[in-house]
N, C-alpha and C positions, 0 to 999 in steps of 0.2 A: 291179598295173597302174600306171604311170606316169604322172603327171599331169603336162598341160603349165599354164603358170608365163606368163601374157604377161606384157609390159613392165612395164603399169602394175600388174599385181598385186605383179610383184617389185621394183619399186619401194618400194611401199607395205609389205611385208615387210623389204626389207633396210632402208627408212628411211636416219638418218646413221649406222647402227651401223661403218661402214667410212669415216665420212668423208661430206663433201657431196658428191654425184654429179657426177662431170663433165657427166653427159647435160646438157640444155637441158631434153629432156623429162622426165625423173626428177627434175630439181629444177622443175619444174611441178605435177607431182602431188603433190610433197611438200608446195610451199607451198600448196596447193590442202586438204593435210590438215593445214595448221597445223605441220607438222614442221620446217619451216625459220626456227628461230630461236637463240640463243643467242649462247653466245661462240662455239660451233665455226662457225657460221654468220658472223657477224659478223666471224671473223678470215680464212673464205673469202674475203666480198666483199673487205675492206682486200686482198689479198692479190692478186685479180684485177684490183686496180682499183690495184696497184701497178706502178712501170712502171721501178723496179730489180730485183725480184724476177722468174725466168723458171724454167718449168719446167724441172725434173730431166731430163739430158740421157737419150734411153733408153739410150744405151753402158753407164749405170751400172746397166742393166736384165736387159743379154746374159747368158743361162746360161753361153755361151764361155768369156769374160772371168771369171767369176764364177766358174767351173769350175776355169780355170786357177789363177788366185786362191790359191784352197782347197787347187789339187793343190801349191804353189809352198810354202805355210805349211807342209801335212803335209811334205814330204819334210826339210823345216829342222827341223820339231817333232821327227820321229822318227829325227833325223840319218843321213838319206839321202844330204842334200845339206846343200853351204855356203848362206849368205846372200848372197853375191855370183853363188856359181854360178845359184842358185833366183832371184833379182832379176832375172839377165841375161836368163834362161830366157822369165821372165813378161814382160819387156820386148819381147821379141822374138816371143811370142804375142801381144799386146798389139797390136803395131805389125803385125801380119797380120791379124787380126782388127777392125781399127777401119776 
């Protein structure tokens, strides 16, 4: 049987093992259980509270993109295709995709 997992328990399980929570609420409960300290923590705040630094755009996120990517590398790896032809290729998925 399947157990359901609320917020604040999975919270408290995943902790910073991935990093500080973006939530508002997951990083509540965490400092509420003392888990929000160190340098990972510490170079979160410097980092939110910096205002050159901006979040990773999600385009760098797309499977699409990421897809095409990989399909552009293999066909150059396994000399399928040129580098200019596979470049133009991905350019031109790129530029539909964005």
């Amino acid at each position: 049987m399947w157990k359901v997992i609320y917020p604040e328990e999975w919270a408290k399980l995943q902790g910073v093992e991935k990093g500080i929570p973006v939530s508002e609420a997951a990083r509540k409960i965490l400092d509420g259980e003392g888990k929000l300290s160190g340098l990972q923590y510490e170079a979160s705040v410097v980092m939110d509270n910096n205002s050159i630094l901006s979040p990773m755009s999600t385009l760098h996120e797309s499977s699409v993109l990421y897809e095409a990517y990989i399909a552009s590398c293999n066909l150059v790896l396994f000399e399928k295709s040129n580098i200019k032809d596979a470049s133009e290729n991905l350019y031109k998925e790129f530029k539909e995709n964005i």
